[in-house]
C-alpha positions in Angstrom: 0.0 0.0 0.0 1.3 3.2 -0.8 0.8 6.4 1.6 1.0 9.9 0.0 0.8 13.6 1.9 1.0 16.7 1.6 0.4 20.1 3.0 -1.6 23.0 1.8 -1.0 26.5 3.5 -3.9 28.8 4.0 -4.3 32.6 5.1 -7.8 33.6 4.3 -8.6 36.9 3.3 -11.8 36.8 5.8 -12.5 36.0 9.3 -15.2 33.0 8.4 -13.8 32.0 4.5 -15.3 28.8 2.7 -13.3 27.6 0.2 -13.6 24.9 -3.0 -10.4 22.5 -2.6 -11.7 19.9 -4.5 -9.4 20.3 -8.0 -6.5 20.7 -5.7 -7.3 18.0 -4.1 -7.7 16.1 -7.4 -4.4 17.3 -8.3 -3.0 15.9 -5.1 -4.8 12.2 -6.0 -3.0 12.3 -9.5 0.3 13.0 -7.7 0.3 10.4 -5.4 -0.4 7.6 -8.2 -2.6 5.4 -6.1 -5.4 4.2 -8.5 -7.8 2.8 -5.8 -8.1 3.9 -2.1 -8.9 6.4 -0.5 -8.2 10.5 0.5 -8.3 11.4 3.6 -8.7 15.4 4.0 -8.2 17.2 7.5 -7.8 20.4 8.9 -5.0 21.0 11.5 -6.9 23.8 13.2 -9.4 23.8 15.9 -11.0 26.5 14.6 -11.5 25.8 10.7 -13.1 22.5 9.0 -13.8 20.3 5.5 -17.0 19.0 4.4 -18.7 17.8 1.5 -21.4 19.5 -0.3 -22.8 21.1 -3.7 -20.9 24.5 -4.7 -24.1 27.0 -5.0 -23.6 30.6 -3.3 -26.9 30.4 -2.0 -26.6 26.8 0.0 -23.0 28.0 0.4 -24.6 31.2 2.7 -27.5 28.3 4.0 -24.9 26.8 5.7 -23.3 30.1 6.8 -26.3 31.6 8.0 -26.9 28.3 10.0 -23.7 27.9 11.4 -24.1 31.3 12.8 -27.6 30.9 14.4 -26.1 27.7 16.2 -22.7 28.8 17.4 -23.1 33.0 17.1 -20.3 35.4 17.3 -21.0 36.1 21.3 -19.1 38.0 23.8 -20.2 35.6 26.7 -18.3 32.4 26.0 -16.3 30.6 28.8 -13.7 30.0 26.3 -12.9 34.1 26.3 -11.2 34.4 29.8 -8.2 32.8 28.5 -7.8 35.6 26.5 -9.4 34.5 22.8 -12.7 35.8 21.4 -13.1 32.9 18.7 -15.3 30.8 21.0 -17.9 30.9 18.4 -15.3 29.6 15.6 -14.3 26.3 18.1 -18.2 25.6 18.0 -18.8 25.9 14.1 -15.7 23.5 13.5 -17.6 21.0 15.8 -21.0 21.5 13.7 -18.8 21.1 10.5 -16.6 18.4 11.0 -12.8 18.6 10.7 -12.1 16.3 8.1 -13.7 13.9 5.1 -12.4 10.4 3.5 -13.5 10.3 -0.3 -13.0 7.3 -1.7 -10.5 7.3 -5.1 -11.1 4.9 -8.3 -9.2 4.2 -10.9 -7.0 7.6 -9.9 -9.9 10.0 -9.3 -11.8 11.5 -6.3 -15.1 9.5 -6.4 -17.5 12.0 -5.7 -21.4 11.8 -6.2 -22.7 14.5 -9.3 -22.7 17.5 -7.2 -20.5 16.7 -4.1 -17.5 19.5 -3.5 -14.7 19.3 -1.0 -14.7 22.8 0.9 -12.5 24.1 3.4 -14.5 25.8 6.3 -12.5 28.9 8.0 -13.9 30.3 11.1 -11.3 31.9 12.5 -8.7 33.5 9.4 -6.6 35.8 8.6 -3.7 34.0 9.9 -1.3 30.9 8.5 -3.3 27.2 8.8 -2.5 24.1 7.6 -4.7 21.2 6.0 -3.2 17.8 5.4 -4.0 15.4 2.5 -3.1 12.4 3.1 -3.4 9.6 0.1 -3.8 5.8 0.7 -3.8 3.1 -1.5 -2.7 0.9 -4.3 
């Protein structure tokens, strides 16, 4: 079995960013040469995620506008006395999920007809990492 990573940098332009990875995750599947298996896609931040859905701006501000009603942007969370103020970001990465496995076939992402790999940021405009890592034959 062969193992494949690597790294993508991020440093979002926005505080809350969501971002279309999936060709560049694509790109990464070709790279790595495995033909069937699987990609596993995670975000090394607690406060950022990756999901699956379709790429439409208005289920793309759905999911925004949800996120928001269930984890708001609040003064009052515990987490603050230490110092931060991005309680409300740790809370949407937990609603989102920090990472997806998509299975690969015959070298490509298998992804149903409208399924997208997005990056979630809750809490940019500062360096994070996401890791792709590539298993297979």
């Amino acid at each position: 079995m062969k193992a494949f990573t690597r790294y993508i940098l991020f440093n979002t332009a926005k505080k809350r960013e969501y971002i279309n990875i999936t060709s560049k995750i694509a790109e990464v599947v070709r790279e790595s040469g495995v033909k069937e298996g699987f990609v596993l896609v995670s975000a090394m931040h607690i406060t950022a995620g990756v999901y699956i859905n379709d790429n439409e701006p208005g289920i793309i501000k759905d999911i925004d506008s949800w996120l928001e009603k269930l984890a708001p942007f609040s003064q009052d969370y515990l987490h603050h006395k230490t110092g931060e103020t991005n309680g409300d970001a740790h809370l949407k990465s937990l609603l989102i999920g920090h990472e997806v496995i998509v299975p690969v076939t015959n070298g490509k992402l298998d992804l149903g007809p409208w399924q997208e790999i997005f990056y979630a940021e809750f809490d940019g405009q500062r360096p994070k990492r996401l890791i792709i890592k590539v298993l297979g034959e």
